[in-house]
Every structure is written in structure tokens, then in C-alpha cells.
N, C-alpha and C positions, 0 to 999 in steps of 0.2 A: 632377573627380569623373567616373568610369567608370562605364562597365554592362557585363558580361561577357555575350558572345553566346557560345553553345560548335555548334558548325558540323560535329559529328561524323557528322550521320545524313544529311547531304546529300550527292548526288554530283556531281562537280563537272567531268566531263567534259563534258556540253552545255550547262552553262549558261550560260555566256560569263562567269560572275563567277572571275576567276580570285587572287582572296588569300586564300579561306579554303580549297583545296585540301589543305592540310597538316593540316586537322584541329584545328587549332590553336583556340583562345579569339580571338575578334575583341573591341579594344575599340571603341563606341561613346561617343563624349563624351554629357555629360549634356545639352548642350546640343539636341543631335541627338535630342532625346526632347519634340517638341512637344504639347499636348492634342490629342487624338483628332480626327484629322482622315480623313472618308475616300475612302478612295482604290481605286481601281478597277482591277485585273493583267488586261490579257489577253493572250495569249500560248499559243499550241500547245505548248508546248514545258513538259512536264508539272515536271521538275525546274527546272524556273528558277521556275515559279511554287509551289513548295515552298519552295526557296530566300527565293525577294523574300518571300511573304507571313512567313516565319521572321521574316526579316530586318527588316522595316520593322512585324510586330506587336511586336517587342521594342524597336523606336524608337517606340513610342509610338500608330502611325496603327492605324485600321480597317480592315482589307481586306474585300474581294470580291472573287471570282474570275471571269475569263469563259475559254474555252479558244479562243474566234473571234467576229471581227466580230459577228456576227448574236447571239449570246449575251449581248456587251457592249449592244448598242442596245437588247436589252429590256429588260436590269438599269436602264441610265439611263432608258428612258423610266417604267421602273415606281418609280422613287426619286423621277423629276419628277412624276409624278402625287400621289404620298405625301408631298409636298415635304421629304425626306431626301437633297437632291443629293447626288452624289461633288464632293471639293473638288478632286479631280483623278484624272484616267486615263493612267496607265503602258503604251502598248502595243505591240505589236512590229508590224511595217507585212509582211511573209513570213507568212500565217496562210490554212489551207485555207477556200472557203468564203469570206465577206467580209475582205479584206484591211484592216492599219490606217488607209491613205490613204482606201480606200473606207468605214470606219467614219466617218472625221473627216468628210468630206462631208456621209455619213447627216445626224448629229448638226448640223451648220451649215446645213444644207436645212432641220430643223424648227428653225434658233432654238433650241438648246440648246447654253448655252454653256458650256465648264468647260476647265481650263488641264489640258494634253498634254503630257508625255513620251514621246517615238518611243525607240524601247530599237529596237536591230536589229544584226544582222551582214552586210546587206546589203542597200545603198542604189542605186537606179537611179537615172540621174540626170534623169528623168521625177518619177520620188516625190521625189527630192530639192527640184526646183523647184517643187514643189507644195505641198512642206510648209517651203519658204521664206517661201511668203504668207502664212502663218496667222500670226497673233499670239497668243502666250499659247502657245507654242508649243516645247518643246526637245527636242535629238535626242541622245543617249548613243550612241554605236556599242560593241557589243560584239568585243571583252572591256572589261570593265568592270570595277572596283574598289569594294565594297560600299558603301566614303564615299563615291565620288561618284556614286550613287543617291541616297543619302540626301542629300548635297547638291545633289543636282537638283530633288530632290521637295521640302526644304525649299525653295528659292528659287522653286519656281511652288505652295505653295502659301500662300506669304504673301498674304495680305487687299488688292485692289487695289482703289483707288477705283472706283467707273464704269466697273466691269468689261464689262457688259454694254452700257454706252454707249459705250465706247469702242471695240468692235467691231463696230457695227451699221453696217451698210454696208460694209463689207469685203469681203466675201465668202466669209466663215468659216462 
């Protein structure tokens, strides 16, 4: 069983997703359609986040938007205050203002812990090793192909045991 996504009003020059350029109906398997889970875009880059949240509200999830670091770290700290976590944050690490690597620190300084998607077109190889350490932690490089967003974000946002125990002391 299908869900048809129709990808007509997006543009598809910068946003590194490059298979629904044609305009064309994406399908989505049903499976790819899990309860509302939410998830957290941040990302400058104004069409990719039109795009994903399109994309991944018609799979199922809850978005929030941030457009930089510092946007993102309020959203989560005011969800952890509210206790409404994100079950996971999508972010791009190139962003004016607090960069993604600099966000993930934020966040692992106060003990707030939630599973990472690094989405990027361009990786140093300083942020690379740095975001080698983290656990809970996956990198998509752009161009990208819409399932395997969606299969990224399905597989970090499955239910881990001892999520939180298992990464204390890390350095996360």
C-alpha cells in the first residue's frame, strides 16, 4: 500500500533532494508512515525546510522548524521544560550564527539527550571527527533521495532501551 506525495510547489535547485525534481508524484510506502513522532528541521536553507517538513508531515511525523543553532536550542530547551521532547533533530552542521556541530555540544553540555541526523553538503574533516564521537548519531550527505531521509529518520527514531544511560559519560 502507497501514499502519493505530489512535490509540484517545491523547488528543487537547492535543496540537495534531488528525485522529485520532475514534478512528478513520489511514492511513499505505508510502512514509512509511523505515529507522530517529533522531529525537529533546522536548517538555513529556507526550500529544503519546505521541502522535508512537506515530506516527512505526509510520512506521518510532527515538525518544528528552526532556521540556526540558536533557534533550535530554545525550541528544545522549551519542549524539555514542557516535557514534550523532540524524538529526534534533523540538522544541517553549515548554518549562519550557531553551526550544527556547535548546537550538538550546546545540547550534550546541559544533558539533553535526543538521536541526530547531520543532513550536509559539506563536511570538514574537523566536524567530521567530531561528529564521529557522538552516539545516536547519523550523517546523510547531500544530494539526498527522499527515502533515504525517511529511512534515516525511521531507523534513529526507533525506541532505544537506556537511551539516556547508555550515553552518560560519553561525552555527548
Amino acid at each position: 500500500m502507497f501514499c502519493c506525495i505530489s512535490v509540484w510547489h517545491v523547488c528543487c535547485l537547492s535543496t540537495g533532494i534531488h528525485d522529485y525534481c520532475s514534478g512528478a508524484a513520489m511514492q511513499v510506502p505505508e510502512t514509512a508512515r509511523p505515529r507522530k513522532k517529533r522531529v525537529l528541521l533546522i536548517d538555513d536553507d529556507p526550500s529544503l525546510l519546505a521541502y522535508a517538513t512537506f515530506l516527512l508531515t505526509q510520512a506521518g511525523y510532527q515538525i518544528s522548524e528552526a532556521r540556526d543553532g540558536y533557534e533550535a536550542l530554545l525550541l528544545v530547551e522549551e519542549r524539555q521544560i514542557q516535557s514534550d521532547c523532540f524524538d529526534l533533530l534533523v540538522t544541517d552542521i553549515q548554518m549562519p550564527g550557531m553551526s550544527g556541530v556547535a548546537l550538538l555540544k550546546q545540547l550534550r553540555m546541559k544533558k539533553i539527550h535526543v538521536p541526530v541526523l547531520v543532513i550536509t553538503g559539506f563536511l570538514d574533516v574537523v566536524s567530521f571527527r567530531e561528529l564521529q564521537q557522538m552516539k545516536y548519531l547519523d550523517i546523510l550527505v547531500k544530494p539526498f533521495k527522499s527515502v533515504e531521509l525517511i529511512q534515516y529518520i525511521e531507523r534513529l527514531t526507533i525506541p532505544l532501551r537506556n537511551y539516556p544511560a547508555e550515553i552518560e559519560g560519553t561525552g555527548l
